[in-house]
N, C-alpha and C positions, 0 to 999 in steps of 0.2 A: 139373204141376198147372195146369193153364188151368179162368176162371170168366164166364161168359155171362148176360146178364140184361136181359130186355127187357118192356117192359108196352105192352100193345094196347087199344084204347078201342073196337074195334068193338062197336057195338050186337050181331051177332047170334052168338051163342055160340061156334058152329062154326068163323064166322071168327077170330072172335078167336085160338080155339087153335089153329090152321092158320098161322096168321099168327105166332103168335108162335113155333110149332115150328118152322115155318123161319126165320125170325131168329135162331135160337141154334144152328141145326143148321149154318148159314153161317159164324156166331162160329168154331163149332169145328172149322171145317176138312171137311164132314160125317161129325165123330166121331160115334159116340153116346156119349150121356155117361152117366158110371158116377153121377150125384146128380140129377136134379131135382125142384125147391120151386114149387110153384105155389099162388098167392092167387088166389081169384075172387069179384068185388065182388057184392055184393047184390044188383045189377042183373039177372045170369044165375042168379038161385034158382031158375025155373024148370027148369035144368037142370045144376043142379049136378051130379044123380047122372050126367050125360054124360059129363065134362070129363077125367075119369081114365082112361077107357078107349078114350077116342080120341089125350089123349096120349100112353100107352101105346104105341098103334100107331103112332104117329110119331115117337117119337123112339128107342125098342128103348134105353130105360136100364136098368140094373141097380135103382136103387132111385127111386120116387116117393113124397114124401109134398107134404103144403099139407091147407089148410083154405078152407072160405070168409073173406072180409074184409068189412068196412065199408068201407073203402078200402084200395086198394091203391098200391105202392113198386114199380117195377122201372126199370132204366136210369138207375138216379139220378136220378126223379122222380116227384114224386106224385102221384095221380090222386083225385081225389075229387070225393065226389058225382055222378059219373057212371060208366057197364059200363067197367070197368077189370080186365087179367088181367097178371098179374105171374109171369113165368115164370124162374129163376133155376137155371142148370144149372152142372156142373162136371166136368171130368176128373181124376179121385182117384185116379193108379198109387198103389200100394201102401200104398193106405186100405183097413180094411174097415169095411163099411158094412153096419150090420144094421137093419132098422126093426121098429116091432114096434106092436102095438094091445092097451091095458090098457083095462079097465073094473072102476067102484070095486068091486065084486062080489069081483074077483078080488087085489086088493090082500094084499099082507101086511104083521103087525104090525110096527110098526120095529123090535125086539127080532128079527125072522129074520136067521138066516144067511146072512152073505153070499154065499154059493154058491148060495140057495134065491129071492136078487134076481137073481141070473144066470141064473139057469133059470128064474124069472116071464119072464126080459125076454128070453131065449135066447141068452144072452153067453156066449163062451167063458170056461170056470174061470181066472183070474189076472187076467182084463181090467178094464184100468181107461180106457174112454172116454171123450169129453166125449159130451154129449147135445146135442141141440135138441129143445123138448116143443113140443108142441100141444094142448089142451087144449079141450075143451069146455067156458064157462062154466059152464053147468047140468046137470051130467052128472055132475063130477069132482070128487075133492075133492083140488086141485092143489098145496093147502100140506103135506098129507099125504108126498104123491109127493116131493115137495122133500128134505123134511125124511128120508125114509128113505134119498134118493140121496147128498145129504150125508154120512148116517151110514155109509154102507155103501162109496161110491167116492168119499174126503176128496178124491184128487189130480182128481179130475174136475171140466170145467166144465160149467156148466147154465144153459141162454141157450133163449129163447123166448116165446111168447104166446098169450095165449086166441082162441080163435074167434071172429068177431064177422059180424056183418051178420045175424045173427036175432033175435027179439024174444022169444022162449020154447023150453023145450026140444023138440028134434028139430029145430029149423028152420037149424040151423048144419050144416054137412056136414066132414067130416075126411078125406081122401084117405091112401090107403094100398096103393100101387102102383093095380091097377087098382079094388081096392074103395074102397066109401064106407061111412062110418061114420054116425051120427049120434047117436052119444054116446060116452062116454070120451075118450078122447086117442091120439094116435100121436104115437110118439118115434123117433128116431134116435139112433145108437149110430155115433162116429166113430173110430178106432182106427187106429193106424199113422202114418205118415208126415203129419201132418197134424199142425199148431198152431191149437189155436180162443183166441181171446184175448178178450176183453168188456171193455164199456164202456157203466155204467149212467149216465145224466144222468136224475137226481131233479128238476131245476129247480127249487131252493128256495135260497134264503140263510136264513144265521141272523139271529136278536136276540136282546139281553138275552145272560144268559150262559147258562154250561152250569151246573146244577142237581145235584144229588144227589136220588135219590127215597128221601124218609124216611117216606112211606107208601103203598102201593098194594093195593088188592085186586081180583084177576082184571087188568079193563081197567080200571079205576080208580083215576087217579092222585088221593091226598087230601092228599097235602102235598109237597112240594119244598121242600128247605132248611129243614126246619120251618113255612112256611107254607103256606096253602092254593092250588093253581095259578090260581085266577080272582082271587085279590090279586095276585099276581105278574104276570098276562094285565092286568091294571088299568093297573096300573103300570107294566107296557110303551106302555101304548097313550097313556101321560097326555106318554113320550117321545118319541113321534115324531114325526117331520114330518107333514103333512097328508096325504102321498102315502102312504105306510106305514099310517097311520092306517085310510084305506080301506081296503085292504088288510086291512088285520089285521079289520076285520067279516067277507071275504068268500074271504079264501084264509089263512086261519091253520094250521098243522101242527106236528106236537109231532117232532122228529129223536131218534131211543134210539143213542146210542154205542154202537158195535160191537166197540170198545176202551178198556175202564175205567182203563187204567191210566197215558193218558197226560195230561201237564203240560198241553199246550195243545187244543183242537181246533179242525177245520178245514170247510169245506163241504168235503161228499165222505165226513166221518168218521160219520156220521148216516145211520141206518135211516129215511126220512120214514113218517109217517102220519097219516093222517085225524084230528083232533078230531073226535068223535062224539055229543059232550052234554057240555053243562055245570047244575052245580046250583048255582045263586042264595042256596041255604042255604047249604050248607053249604063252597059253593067245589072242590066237588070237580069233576075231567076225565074223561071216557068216552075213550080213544081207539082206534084200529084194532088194540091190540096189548093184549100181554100181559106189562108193564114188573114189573123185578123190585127190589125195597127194594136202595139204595143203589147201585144203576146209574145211568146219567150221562143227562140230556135237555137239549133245548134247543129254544127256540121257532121258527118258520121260517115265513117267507113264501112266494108265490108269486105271480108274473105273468110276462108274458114279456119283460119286458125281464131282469128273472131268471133265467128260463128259456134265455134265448139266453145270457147272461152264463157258465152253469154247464157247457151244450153247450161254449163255444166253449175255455174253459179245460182240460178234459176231453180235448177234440182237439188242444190245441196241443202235447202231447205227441208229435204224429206232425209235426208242422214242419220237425225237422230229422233225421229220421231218412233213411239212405241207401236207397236204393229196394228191398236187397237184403233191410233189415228191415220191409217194409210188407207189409200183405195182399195176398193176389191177387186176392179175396173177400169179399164182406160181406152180411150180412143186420139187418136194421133190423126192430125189433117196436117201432111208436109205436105210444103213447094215441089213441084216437080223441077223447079233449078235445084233443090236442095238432095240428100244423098249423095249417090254416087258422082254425079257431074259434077258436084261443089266439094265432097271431102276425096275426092281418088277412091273411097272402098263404101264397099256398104252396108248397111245393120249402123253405123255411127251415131244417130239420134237415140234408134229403140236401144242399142246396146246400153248408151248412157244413160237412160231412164229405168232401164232395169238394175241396174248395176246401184243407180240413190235408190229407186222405189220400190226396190222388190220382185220377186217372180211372180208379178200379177198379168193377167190375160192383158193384153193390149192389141188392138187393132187398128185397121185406119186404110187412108191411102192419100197417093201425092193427088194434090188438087191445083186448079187455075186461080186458087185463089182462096185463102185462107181467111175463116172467120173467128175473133176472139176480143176478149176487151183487154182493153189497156187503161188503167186507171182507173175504172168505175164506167168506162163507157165501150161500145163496141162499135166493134173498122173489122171492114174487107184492109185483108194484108198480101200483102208477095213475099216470098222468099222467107218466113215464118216453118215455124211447127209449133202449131198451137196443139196442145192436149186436153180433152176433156177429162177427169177423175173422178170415179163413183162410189159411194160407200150409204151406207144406212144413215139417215138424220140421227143427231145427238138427240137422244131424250132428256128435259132438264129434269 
């Protein structure tokens, strides 16, 4: 398994992907390589529908997928706000690799057979792969897609991101070998000798404690603990420091335990989500989700000195690990709130990821909307940087 990954800033489209096929065609010895992921920034909208079938002809891969980006991630560095193309290729002996292009039209209900999600998606009968999705914001209905792949392949992982760099539907483009899409999503299907491993960074700490929900209806939470959630948001905020304090007007978030049953909780053990309304009557919470009577919440901030604090603890798990347990491989789906907008400078995610995990290829790009699991299960996320990590399966 060898992994390649390069990003080009040429203003004019052509170059850019000429330029970046031969920099990974170099990488790989000039293999052609059985994967490549390509992002292309908003800058070359004009010719997005190009980009696929020229690299096609130049690199002679086995499978191509990417999306458009808002900004793009290649070489372990970020490019934004300006033509940026992120090209991330690999050598997969005895991976198979299937891609495939769904649109909601053809969806099936979560209650189908699992044999009947293998034939939607074209998987061989017994297969249980990890995926990477792609996703059309406006097009898709991506929590749908989640929640049936969950059900149907438990041991699989599911890592990825929305589309982004268009401002309405059809104006995002989705690559899928030499075709372009521009609606639904295209996935990939990884299988074999290959380990995908994830790691989502929510960037949130907690406050206050963890709650019990002893009233909710739909997305409305109307009591915790017996009182109403904006006496409790009060009385958080009457505790803070001044710094917290702002804070809590302008990045406040509600975290849903993902394990009810344990003694303590941790950052990391929380689902985050948006607060979405609050009522001044009656104290009740609107938020992104669908919390259930007597499941565990807790309140949760965010900035980025938080935000790097929760990255950086996240990665120190790969600090001391021997080179033979590291990726070869990596792919990055940030928030486009996140980088530069949220830390003042940029390269701050990918810097910190190379700096625990090594000088391995990584690529990626900012997305509307970030896929990864939390706990055993997987969510569309905001304001995330979820990474995918790839290496050879362990032989026992």
């Amino acid at each position: 398994m060898k992994w390649s990954s390069v990003v080009t800033e040429d203003s004019q489209w052509d170059v850019a992907v000429r330029n970046a096929a031969e920099r990974v065609l170099d990488q790989l010895g000039g293999q052609a390589p059985d994967l490549a992921v390509v992002f292309v920034s908003q800058q070359h909208q004009e010719h997005f529908d190009e980009v696929a079938a020229l690299l096609a002809q130049l690199l002679f891969c086995k499978v191509l997928i990417g999306c458009s980006a808002g900004n793009v991630i290649g070489d372990g560095r970020e490019v934004e706000d300006r033509p940026g193309l992120s090209l991330t290729v690999a050598l997969l002996p005895d991976v198979a690799l299937h891609a495939f292009h769904l649109d909601k039209e053809n969806l099936l209900p979560l209650t189908a057979e699992p044999d009947a999600w293998r034939q939607l998606i074209g998987l061989p009968s017994e297969s249980q792969p990890d995926f990477l999705l792609l996703p059309d914001p406006f097009s898709f209905p991506t929590d749908k897609l989640l929640h049936a792949l969950d059900r149907q392949f438990p041991a699989s992982r599911t890592i990825g991101g929305l589309a982004s760099g268009g401002s309405e539907a059809g104006s995002n483009v989705l690559y899928l070998g030499e075709q372009t899409y521009r609606s639904g999503m295209v996935g990939l299907a990884l299988a074999g000798n290959i380990e995908t491993d994830t790691l989502v960074a929510q960037g949130c700490r907690p406050i206050g404690e963890p709650l019990f929900v002893t009233g909710a209806q739909r997305n409305v939470l109307r009591s915790l603990d017996g009182q109403p959630p904006l006496a409790i948001i009060n009385d958080l905020y009457a505790k803070l420091d001044s710094r917290d304090q702002e804070l809590l007007r302008h990045s406040l978030f509600v975290g849903i335990a993902m394990q009810d049953a344990r003694q303590e909780y941790r950052q990391g053990d929380f689902l985050i989500r948006n607060i979405i309304g609050l009522d001044q009557d009656s104290g009740a919470v609107a938020i992104g989700a669908v919390p259930q009577e007597n499941s565990i919440v807790q309140f949760h901030l965010r900035d980025a000195r938080t935000s790097a604090e929760d990255l950086e603890a996240l990665l120190s798990r790969f600090d001391h690990l021997p080179p033979s347990a590291r990726p070869l491989g990596s792919l990055l789906f940030s928030c486009l709130g996140r980088g530069s907008a949220l830390y003042g400078q940029p390269n701050h995610d990918t810097h910190a990821f190379l700096r625990h995990v090594g000088n391995i290829p990584l690529g990626g790009f900012f997305c509307n909307g970030e896929i990864g699991p939390v706990q055993g299960a997987t969510f569309l996320h905001g304001y995330t940087s979820a990474f995918a990590l790839f290496k050879p399966r362990a032989i026992p």
